[in-house]
Legacy VTK file of the C-alpha trace (Angstrom):
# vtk DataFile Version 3.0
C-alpha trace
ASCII
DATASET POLYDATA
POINTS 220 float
-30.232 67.465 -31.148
-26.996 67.861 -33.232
-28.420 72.065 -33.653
-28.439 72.396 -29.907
-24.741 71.039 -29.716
-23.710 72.581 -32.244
-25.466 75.997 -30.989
-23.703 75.309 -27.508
-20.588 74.784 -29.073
-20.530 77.904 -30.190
-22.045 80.204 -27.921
-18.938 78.257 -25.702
-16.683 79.642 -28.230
-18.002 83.180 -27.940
-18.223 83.017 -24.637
-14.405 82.200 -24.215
-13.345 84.681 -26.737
-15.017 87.337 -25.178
-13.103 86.885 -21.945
-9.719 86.519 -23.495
-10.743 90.134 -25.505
-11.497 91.425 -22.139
-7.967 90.464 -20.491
-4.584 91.743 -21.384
-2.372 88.927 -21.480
-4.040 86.122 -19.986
-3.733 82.569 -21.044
-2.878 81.607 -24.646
-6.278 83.881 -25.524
-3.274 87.100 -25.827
-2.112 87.145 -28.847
0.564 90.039 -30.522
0.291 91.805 -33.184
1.536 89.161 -35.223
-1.344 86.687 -34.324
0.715 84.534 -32.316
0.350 83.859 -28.562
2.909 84.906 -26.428
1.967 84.768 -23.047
0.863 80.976 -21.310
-0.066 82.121 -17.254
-0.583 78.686 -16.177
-0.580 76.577 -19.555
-1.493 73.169 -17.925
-4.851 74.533 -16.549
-5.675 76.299 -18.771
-5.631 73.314 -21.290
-6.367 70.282 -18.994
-10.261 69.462 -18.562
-9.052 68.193 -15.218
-8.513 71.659 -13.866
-11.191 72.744 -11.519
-11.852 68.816 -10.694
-14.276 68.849 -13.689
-13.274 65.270 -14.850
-10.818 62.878 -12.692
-10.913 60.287 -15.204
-7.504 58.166 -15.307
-8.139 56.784 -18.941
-8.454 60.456 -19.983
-5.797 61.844 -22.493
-3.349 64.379 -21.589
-3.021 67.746 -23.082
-1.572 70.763 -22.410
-0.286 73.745 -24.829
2.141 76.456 -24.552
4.791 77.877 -26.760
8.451 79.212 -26.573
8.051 82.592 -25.010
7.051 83.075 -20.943
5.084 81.615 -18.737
4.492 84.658 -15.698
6.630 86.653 -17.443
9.640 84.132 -17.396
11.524 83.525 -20.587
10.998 79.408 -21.004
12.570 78.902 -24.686
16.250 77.873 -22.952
14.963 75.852 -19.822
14.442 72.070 -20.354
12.063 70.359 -19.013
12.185 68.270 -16.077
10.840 64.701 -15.765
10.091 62.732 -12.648
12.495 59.525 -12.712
10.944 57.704 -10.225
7.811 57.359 -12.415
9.822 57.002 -15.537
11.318 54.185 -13.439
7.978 52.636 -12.043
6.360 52.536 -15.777
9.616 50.857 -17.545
9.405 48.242 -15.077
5.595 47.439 -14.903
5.614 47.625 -19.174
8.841 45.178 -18.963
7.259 42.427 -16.474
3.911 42.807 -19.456
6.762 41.346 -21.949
6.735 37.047 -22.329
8.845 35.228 -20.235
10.120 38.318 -18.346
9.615 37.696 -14.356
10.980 40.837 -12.778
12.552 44.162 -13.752
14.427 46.701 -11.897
14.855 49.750 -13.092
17.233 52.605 -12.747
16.976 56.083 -14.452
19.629 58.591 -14.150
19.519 61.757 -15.895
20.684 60.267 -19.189
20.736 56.736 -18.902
18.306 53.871 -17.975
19.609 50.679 -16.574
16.925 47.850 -16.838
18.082 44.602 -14.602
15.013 41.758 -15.596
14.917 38.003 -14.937
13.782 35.856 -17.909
13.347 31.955 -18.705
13.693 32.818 -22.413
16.348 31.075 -24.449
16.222 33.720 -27.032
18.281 36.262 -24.906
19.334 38.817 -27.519
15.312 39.037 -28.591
13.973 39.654 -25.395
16.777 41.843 -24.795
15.895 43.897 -27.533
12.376 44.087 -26.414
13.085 45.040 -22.949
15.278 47.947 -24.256
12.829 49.017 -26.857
10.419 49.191 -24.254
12.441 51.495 -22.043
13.438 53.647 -25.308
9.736 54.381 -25.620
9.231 56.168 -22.748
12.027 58.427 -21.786
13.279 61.277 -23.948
15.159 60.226 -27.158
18.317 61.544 -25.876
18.824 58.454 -23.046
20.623 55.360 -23.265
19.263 52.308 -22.258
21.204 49.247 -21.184
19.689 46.002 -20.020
20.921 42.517 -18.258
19.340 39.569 -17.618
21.723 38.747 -15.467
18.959 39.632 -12.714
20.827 37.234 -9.476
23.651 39.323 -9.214
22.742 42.855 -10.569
19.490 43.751 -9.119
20.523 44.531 -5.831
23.373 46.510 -7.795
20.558 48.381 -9.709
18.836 49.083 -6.649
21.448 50.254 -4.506
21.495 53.751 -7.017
17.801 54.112 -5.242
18.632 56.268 -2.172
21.831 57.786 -3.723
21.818 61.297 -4.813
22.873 62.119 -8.485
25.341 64.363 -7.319
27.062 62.085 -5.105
30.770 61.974 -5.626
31.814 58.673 -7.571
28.113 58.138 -8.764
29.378 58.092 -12.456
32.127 55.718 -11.908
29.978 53.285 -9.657
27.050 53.971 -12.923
29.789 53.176 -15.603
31.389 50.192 -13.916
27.927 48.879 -13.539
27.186 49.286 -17.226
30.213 47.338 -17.748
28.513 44.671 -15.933
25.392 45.057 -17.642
27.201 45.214 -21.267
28.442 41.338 -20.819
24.662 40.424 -21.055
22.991 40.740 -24.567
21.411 44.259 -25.460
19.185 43.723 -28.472
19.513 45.040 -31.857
21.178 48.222 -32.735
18.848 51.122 -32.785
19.798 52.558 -36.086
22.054 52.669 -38.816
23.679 55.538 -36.551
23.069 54.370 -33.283
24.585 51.135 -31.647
22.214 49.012 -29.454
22.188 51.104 -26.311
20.978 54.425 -28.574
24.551 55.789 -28.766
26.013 57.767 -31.915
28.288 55.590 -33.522
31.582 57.445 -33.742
30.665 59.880 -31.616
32.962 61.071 -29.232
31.272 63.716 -27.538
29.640 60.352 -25.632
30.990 59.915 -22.149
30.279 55.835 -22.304
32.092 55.153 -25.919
35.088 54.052 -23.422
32.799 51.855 -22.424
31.906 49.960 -24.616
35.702 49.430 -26.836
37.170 48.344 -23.167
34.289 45.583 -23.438
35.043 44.735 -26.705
38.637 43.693 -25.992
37.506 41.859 -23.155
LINES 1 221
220 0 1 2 3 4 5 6 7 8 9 10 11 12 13 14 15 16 17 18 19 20 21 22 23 24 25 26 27 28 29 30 31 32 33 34 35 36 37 38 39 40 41 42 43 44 45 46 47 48 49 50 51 52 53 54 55 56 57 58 59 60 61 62 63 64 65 66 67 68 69 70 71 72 73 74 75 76 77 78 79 80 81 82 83 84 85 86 87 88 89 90 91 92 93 94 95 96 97 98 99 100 101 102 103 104 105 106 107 108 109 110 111 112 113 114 115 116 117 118 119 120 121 122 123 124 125 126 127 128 129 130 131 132 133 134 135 136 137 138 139 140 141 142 143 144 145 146 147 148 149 150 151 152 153 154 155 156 157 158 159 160 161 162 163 164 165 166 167 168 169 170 171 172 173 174 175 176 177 178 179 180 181 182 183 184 185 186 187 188 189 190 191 192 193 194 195 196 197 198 199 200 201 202 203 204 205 206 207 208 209 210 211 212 213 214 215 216 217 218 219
């Protein structure tokens, strides 16, 4: 039995190498003369088992290669890459609610913040706090700034109002900033890092737009 795999496996191999000899420039499969791909068509199917409907499973992992040169002939190595903030959004709220003694979460993510509203019966604010952010910090790019509030009665509907505005809106960063005020009064957890304060800010940096922030709240 394991001969047959193992004889599949590689005729497979063969079989795939043969095809990327016989293209110019298709797929990961081109390489220069270097030995290094530079060329990814259409990266995520040609790395996904999904592709082609093969296997729908939901529990499957995720994979997908490419590398810093073009995709279609497009230079990729100075293009970031775009995430969908609703679902960042949806997951940060559904893991939050998995947390003890946390009853709802809404959940706001901008393009470099997240602002986690949650309602809790836990005496232990500042822990639960901590977890809720830690939570959020696991799931979107390192780069974001999370700030949460239990203070769930009178900021949800804040939080959700941000929901049908668009993040070019004029006054959307002053109505996001005064809202963080608000949220800042509540606790937010442990600092991140020797280097970062609790919301996953440099300390002492003042390239951040929020550092105002966050000395106005503490001469409050």
């Amino acid at each position: 039995m394991k001969k047959t795999i193992i004889t599949i496996g590689l005729s497979s191999i063969i079989a795939l190498t043969g095809c990327a000899d016989n293209e110019d420039d298709q797929g990961l499969g081109a390489k220069n003369n270097a030995g290094n791909p530079t060329n990814v068509n259409n990266p995520t199917q040609y790395y996904d088992e999904d592709y082609r409907n093969n296997d729908n499973k939901s529990d499957d992992f995720g994979f997908t290669r490419t590398n810093s040169a073009t995709i279609d002939g497009r230079n990729i190595s100075n293009k970031a890459a775009s995430i969908d903030r609703e679902q960042l959004s949806d997951v940060i709220s559904k893991l939050s609610v998995q947390i003890p003694n946390v009853n709802d979460a809404a959940t706001l993510v901008t393009d470099e913040e997240v602002l986690v509203v949650y309602d809790t019966n836990d005496k232990d604010r500042t822990e639960t706090a901590d977890q809720v952010k830690r939570t959020a910090m696991s799931v979107v790019p390192r780069y974001y700034h999370v700030y949460v509030s239990d203070d769930y009665q009178n900021l949800a509907q804040d939080v959700e109002n941000f929901a049908t505005v668009k993040s070019g809106s004029k006054g959307i960063d002053y109505t996001i900033e005064q809202t963080i005020k608000r949220m800042l009064k509540s606790p937010q957890g442990y600092k991140m890092s020797d280097a970062e304060n609790e919301n996953g800010e440099m300390i002492n940096d003042k390239r951040d737009h929020h550092d105002n922030i966050h000395q106005k709240m503490d001469n409050r």
